[in-house]
C-alpha positions in Angstrom: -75.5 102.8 -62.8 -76.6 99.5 -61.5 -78.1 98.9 -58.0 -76.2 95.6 -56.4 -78.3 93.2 -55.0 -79.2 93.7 -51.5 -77.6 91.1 -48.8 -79.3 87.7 -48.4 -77.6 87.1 -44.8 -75.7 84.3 -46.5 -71.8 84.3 -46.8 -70.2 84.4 -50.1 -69.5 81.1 -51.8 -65.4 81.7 -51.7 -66.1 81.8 -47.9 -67.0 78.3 -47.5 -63.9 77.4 -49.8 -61.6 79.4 -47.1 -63.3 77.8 -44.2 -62.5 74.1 -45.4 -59.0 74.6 -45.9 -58.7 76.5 -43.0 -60.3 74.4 -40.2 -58.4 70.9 -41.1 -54.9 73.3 -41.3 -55.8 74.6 -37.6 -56.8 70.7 -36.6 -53.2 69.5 -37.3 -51.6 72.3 -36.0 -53.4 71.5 -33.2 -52.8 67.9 -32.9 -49.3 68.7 -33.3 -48.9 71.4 -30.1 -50.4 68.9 -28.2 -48.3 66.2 -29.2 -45.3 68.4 -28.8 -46.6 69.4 -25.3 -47.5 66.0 -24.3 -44.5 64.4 -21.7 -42.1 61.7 -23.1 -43.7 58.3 -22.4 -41.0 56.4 -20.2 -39.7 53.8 -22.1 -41.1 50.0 -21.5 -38.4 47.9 -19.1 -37.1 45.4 -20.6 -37.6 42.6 -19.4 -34.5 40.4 -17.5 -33.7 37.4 -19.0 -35.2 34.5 -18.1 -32.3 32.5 -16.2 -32.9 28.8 -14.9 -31.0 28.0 -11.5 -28.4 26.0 -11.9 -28.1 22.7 -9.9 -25.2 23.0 -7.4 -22.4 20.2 -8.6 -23.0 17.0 -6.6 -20.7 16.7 -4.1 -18.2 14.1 -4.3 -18.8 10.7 -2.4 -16.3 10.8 0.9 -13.9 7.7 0.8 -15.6 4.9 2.7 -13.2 4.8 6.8 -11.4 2.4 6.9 -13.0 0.5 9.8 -16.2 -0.1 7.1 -14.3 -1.6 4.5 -14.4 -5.3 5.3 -11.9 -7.7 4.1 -13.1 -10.4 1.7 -13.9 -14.1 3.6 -10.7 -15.7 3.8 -8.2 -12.9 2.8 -5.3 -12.5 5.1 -5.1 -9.8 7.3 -3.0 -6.4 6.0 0.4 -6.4 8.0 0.9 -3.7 9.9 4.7 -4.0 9.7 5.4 -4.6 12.9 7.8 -7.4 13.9 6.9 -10.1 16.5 9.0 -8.6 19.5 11.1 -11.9 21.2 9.9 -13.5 24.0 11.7 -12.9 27.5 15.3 -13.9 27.2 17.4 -15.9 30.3 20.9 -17.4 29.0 21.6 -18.9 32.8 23.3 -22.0 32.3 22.2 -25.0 34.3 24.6 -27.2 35.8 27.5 -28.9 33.5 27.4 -25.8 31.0 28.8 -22.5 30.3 27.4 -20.0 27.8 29.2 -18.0 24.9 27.9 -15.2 23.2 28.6 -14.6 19.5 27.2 -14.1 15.8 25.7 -15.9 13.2 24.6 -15.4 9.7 23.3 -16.7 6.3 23.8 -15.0 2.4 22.3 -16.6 -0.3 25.0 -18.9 -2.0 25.2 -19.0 -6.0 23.5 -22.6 -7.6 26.2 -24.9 -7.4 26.9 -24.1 -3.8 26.0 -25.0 -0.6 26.4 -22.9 2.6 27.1 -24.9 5.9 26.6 -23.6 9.3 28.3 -24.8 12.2 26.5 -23.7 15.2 29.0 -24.4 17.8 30.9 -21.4 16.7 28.9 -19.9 14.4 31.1 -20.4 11.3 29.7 -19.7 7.9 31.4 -22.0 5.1 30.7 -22.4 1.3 31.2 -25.0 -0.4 30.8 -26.1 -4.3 28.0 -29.1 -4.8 26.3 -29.9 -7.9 23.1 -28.9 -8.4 20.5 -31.5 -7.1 23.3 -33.2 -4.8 24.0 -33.3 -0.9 26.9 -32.3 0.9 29.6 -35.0 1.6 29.0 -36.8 4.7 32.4 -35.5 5.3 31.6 -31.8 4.8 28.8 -31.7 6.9 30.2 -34.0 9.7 30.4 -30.9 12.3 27.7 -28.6 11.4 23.8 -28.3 12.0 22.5 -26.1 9.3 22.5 -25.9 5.4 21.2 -23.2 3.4 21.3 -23.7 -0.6 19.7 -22.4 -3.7 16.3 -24.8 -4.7 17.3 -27.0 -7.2 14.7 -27.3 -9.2 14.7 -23.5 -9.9 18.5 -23.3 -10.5 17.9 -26.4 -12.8 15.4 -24.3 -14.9 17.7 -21.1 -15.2 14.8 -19.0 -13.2 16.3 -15.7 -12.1 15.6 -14.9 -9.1 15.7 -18.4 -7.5 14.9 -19.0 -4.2 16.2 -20.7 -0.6 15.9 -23.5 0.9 17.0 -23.5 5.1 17.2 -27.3 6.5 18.5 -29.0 9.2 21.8 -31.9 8.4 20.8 -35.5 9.1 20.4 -36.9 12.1 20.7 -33.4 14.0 18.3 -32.5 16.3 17.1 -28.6 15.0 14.0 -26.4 16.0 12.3 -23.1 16.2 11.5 -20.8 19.0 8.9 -18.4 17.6 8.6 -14.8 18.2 7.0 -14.5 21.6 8.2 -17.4 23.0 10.9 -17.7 26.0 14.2 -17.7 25.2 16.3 -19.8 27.4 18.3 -23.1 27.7 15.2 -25.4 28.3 13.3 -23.8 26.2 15.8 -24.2 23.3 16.9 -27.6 24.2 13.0 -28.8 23.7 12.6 -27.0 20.6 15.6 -28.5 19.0 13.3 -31.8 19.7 10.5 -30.6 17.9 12.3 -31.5 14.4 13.2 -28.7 11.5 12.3 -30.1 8.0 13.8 -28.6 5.0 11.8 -24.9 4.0 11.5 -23.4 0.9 11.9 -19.2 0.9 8.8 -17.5 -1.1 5.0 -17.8 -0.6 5.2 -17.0 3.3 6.3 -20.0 3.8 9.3 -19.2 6.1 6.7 -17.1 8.1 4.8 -19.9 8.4 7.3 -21.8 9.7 8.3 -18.8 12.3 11.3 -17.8 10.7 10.8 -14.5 11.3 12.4 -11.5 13.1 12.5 -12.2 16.6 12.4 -16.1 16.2 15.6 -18.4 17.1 17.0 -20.9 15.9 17.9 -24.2 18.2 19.9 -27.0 17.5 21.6 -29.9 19.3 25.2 -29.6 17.8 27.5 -32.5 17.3 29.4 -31.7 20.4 26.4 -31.7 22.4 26.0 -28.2 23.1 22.8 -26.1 22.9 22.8 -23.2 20.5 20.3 -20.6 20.0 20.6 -18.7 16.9 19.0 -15.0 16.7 16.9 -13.8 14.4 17.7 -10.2 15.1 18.0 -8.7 11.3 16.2 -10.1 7.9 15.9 -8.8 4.9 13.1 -8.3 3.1 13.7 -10.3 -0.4 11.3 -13.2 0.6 13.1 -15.4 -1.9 16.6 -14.8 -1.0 16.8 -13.9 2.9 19.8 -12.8 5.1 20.0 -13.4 8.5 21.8 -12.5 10.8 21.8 -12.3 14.6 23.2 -13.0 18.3 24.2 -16.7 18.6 23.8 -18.0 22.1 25.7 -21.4 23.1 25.8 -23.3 26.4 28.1 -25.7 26.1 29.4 -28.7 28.1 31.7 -27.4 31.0 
């Protein structure tokens, strides 16, 4: 029977094979304890989102007062729709006269006619005239005032036409504006003053101070002084209506 060899000190050869499969098995079992072990890594914030801040909305302008809006050179000055009040009123009648209180009033007649006012007793009366034409002498012979349609506009078919207020021939008619006393000398020299014929439209009765609060004065043909009112107007500046208290101091 055969002796076996004695030992050399050195392990077998199928050692070394066990050892290298071994050791990297132990290494990743290893790695993978600790990994297991290891705490969970927070996760990363995320980061907000980038916002850019928004620009407040302007705020809107503030409507300019109206004590720094200036009016344009030459522009007439916004009405504040206030009438002219009258001036002071004293119907005393001087010596030789007596006064009489009443009414008066204009409408705007149709072309073709012709309203005559007689101021003495404050009688409207229409009558028919062609267009263009004057009153008779014989129509007009006792009253102070005609109002008519313009001829020219009723000529030419324009819709609306407008008035025209003037004084009859040879009598003596004025205005009292608004303001201004209202009393027998006062009226008697504004009748002096002369009342041409006025067109309605264009401010031009204004102008004129035909307005409320203004009188009328006129000389009539019996020689009494009357003093029409101009206590209500419309406000069609084409075609006015007038009406109002009619003051008369006539010859005693």
């Amino acid at each position: 029977m055969p002796t076996p060899p004695a030992p050399t000190g050195h392990p077998p050869r199928w050692a070394w094979w066990v050892i290298g499969i071994v050791i990297p098995v132990m290494g990743t079992v290893v790695t993978l304890l600790a990994t297991a072990n290891k705490p969970d890594t927070p996760p990363r914030a995320a980061h907000p989102p980038v916002t850019t801040p928004s620009t407040p909305p302007a705020s809107p302008s503030p409507p300019p007062s109206r004590s720094a809006v200036k009016p344009l050179p030459g522009a007439p000055s916004p009405s504040t729709g206030t009438p002219a009040a009258p001036g002071p009123q004293d119907l005393t009648a001087p010596a030789g006269y007596q006064v009489q209180e009443g009414r008066w009033g204009i409408a705007p007649p149709a072309c073709g006619e012709t309203l005559l006012v007689d101021l003495d007793a404050g009688v409207s009366t229409t009558v028919k005239v062609d267009v263009g034409d004057d009153p008779s002498a014989t129509q007009t012979q006792t009253i102070e005032l005609e109002y008519r349609p313009d001829a020219t506009l009723c000529s030419t078919g324009d819709v609306p036409y407008a008035m025209e207020l003037r004084s009859v021939t040879g009598r003596q008619v004025g205005v009292i504006r608004p303001g201004r006393p209202q009393s027998f000398e006062e009226c008697r020299a504004a009748a002096g003053t002369g009342f041409g014929p006025v067109k309605a439209g264009n401010g031009r009765w204004t102008s004129r101070g035909l307005t409320k609060g203004a009188a009328v004065c006129a000389v009539t043909d019996k020689g009494s002084v009357a003093m029409a009112l101009f206590d209500d107007e419309n406000e069609d500046p084409r075609l006015p209506v007038v009406s109002g208290k009619l003051i008369v101091w006539s010859k005693s």
